[in-house]
N, C-alpha and C positions, 0 to 999 in steps of 0.2 A: 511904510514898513516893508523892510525887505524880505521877502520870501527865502534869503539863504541864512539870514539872521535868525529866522524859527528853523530852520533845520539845524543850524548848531545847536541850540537850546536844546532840542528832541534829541540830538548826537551825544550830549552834556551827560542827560538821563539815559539815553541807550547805555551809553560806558559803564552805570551800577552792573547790568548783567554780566560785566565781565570784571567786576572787581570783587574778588573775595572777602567774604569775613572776617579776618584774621585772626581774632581770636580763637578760631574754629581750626585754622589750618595752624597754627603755634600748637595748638592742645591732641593735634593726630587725627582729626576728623578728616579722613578720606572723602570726596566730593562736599564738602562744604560750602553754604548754602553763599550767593552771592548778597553786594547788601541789596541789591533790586529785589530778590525773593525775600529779602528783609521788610522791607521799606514795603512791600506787600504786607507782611504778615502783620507789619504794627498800625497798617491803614486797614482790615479786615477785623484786628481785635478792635481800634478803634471804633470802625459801624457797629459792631455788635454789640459794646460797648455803651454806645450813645441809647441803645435801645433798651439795656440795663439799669442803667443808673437813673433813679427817679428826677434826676435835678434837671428842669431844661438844659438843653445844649445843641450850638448853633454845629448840624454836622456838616454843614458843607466847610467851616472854618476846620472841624477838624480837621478834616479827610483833607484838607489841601495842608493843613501843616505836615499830617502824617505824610504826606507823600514827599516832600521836602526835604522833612526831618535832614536827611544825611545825601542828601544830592551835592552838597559842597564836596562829598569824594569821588565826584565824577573828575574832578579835577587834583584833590587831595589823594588819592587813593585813601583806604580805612586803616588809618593811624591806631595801632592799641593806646587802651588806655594808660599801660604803664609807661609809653613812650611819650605822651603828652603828659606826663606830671616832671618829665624830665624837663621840662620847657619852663619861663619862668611866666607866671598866671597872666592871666588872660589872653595870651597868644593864639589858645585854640580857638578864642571866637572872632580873634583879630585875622585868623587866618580863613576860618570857614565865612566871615563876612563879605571877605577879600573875593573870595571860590565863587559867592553869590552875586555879589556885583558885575563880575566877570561873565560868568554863565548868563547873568541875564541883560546885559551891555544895555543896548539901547534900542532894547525894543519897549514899544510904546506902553507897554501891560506891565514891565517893568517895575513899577513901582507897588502896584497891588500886591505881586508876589512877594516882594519884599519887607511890605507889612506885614503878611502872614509870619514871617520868618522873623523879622521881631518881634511880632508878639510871643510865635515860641519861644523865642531866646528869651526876651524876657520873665518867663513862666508865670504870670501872673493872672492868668485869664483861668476858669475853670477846665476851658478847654483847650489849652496849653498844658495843665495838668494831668487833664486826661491825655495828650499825646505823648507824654513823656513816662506816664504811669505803662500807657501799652507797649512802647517802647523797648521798657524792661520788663513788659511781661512777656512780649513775643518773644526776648532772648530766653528768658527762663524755661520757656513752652519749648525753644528749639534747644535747649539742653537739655531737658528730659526725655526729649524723642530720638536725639542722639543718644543716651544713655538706655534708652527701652531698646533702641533701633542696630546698635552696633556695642554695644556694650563696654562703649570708651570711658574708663578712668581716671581719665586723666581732668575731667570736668569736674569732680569734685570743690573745685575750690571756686565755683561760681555757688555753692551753696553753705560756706563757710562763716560768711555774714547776713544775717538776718535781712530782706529790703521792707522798706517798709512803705507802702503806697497812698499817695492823697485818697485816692477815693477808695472806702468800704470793701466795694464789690470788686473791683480789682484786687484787694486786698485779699480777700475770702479767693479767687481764683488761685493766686500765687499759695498759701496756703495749703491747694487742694493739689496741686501740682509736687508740692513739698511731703505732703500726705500720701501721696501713692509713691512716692520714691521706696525703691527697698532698703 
């Protein structure tokens, strides 16, 4: 293993700190959060998370997908969503596949991390479901504190359609989040 082949990999994920949300900065959020502090928040609901929901759950799987989750825009930058429906289906996994292969070339661990990430992709694990449930609740949690915190309007339409989340308790959070809105 070459030691300049893990500094790229660590350079790969260092780049989240500096790529914005974009959702965040299209809707007028002034210093909006990078996906790094993202990719934090939905690995931090995830541990708390794990310790909520009565169902076992392997959290070391989580917390390595949660951290993952969106590392392929270390390379892609953070495409909005309306921009990727402009694409014809399944390109966005074709592409973020593409991001992870690359990010993690040919280092020998390679392939471990990769499993992680499809099993996210695949969502079929419980705890794939929980990282995809935290996911969107870290955005909801960070649109509400945007909305307590600066009093931007223009985020309205992230609470437009109801989401609605695999597990219970996540569910009851979003809910409660929705509940203190004015």
């Amino acid at each position: 293993m070459e030691i300049s082949d893990v500094l790229t990999l660590l350079i790969h994920g260092n780049q989240l700190k500096r790529t914005a949300r974009t959702g965040w900065v299209q809707r007028g959020v002034a210093g909006a959060e990078n996906v790094a502090a993202h990719s934090y928040g939905t690995a931090f609901v995830a541990l708390v998370m794990v310790e909520v929901i009565p169902q076992p759950l392997a959290l070391q799987r989580v917390l390595v997908m949660a951290l993952l989750h969106d590392l392929p825009e270390g390379l892609t930058t953070d495409i909005p969503a309306p921009t990727w429906r402009l694409f014809p289906p399944g390109v966005k996994d074709d592409v973020e596949n593409s991001a992870m292969q690359q990010i993690f070339a040919d280092l020998p661990f390679k392939q471990n991390y990769l499993n992680y990430w499809e099993e996210l992709q695949k969502n079929e694990t419980a705890e794939a479901h929980l990282v995809h449930d935290c996911d969107k609740l870290d955005m909801y949690l960070q649109a509400w504190m945007y909305e307590q915190q600066t009093g931007n309007q223009q985020l309205e339409e992230f609470w437009k359609k109801e989401h609605k989340f695999e597990f219970e308790e996540v569910q009851a959070l979003y809910e409660e989040i929705t509940r203190l809105r004015p």
